[in-house]
Kinemage of the C-alpha trace (Angstrom):
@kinemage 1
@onewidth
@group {chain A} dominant
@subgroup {mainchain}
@vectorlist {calphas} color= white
{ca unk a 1} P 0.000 0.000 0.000
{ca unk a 2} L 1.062 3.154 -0.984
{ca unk a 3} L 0.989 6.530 1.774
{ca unk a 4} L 0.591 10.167 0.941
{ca unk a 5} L 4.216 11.782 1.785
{ca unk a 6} L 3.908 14.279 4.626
{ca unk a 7} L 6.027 16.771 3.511
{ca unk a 8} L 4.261 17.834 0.412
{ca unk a 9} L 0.685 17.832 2.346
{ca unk a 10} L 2.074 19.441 5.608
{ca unk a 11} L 3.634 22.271 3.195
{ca unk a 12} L 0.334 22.347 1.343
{ca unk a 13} L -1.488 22.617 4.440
{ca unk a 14} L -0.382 26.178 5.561
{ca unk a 15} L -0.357 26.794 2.073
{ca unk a 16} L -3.114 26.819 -0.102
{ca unk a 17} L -1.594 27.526 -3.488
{ca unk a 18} L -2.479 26.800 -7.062
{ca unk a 19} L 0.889 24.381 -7.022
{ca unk a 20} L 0.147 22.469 -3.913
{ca unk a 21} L -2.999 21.599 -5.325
{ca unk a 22} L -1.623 19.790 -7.992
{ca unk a 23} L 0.605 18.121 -6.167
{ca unk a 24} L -1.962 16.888 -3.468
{ca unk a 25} L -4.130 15.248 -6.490
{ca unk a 26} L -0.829 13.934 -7.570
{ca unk a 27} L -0.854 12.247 -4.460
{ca unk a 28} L -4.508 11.087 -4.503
{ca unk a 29} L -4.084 9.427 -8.229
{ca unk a 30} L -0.864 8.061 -6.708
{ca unk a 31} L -3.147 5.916 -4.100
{ca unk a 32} L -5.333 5.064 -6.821
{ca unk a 33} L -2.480 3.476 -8.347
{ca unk a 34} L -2.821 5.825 -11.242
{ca unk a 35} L 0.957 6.616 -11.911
{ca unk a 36} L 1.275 8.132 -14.925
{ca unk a 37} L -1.109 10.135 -14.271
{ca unk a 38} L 0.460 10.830 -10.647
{ca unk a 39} L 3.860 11.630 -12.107
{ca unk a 40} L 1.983 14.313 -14.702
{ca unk a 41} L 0.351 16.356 -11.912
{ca unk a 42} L 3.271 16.442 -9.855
{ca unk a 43} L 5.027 17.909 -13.130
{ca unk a 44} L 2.797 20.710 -13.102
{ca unk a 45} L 2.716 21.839 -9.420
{ca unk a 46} L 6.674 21.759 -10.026
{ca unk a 47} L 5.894 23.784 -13.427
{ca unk a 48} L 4.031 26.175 -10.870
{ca unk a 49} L 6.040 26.012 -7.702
{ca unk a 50} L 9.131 28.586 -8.705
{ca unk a 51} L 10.643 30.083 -5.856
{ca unk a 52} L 9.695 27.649 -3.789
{ca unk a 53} L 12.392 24.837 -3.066
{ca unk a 54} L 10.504 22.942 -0.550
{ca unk a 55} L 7.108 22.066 -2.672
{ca unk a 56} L 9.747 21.712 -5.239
{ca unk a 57} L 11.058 18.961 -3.137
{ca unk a 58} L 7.938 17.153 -2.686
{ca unk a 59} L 7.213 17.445 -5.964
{ca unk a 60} L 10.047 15.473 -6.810
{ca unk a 61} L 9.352 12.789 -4.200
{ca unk a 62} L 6.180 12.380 -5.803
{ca unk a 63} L 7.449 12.155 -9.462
{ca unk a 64} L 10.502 9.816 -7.614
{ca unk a 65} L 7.513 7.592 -6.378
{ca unk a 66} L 5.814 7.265 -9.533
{ca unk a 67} L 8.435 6.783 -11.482
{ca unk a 68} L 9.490 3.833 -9.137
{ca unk a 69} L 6.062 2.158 -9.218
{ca unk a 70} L 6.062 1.757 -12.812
{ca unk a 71} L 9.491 0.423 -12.804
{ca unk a 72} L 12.099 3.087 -14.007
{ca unk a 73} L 13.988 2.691 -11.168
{ca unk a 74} L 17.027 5.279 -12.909
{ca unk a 75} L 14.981 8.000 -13.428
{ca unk a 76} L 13.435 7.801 -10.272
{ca unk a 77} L 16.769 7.927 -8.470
{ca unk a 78} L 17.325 11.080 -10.463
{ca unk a 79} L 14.180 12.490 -9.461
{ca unk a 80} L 14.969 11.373 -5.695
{ca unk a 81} L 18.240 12.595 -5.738
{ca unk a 82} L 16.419 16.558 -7.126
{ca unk a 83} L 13.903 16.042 -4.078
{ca unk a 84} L 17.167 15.514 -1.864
{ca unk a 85} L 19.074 18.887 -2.918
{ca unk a 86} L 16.176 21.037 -3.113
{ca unk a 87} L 15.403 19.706 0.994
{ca unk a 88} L 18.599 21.080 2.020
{ca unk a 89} L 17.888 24.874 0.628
């Protein structure tokens, strides 16, 4: 079973912007078990999120994830490894 990452949602939370939407319906098709179209949605919150490293982040983690689950393990730990870097600004 797949969770919801807590980053994006806590972030999202305090924040109710256009990009963390995207990203939290990301994460809803992502417990569907809809990945592709998991990994789009988080591609347009990131599209959106400029400026803002740490929804960048989780948008990463959720295009990491989807990536993953459909079984392109290399891109994913390219994805991962964006998530990572933008945590630490």
């Amino acid at each position: 079973m797949l969770s919801l990452r807590a980053p994006s949602s806590a972030r999202c939370e305090s924040s109710r912007t256009i990009h963390c939407l995207w990203i939290e319906l990301g994460q809803v098709r992502q417990a569907e078990g809809n990945f592709v179209q998991a990994e789009n949605l988080a591609r347009k919150g990131l599209s959106l999120a400029t400026g803002d490293p740490r929804t960048q982040s989780s948008a990463w983690r959720l295009i990491a994830e989807a990536l993953r689950a459909r079984g392109r393990a290399p891109e994913a730990s390219e994805a991962e490894a964006r998530a990572n870097e933008l945590a630490t600004r």
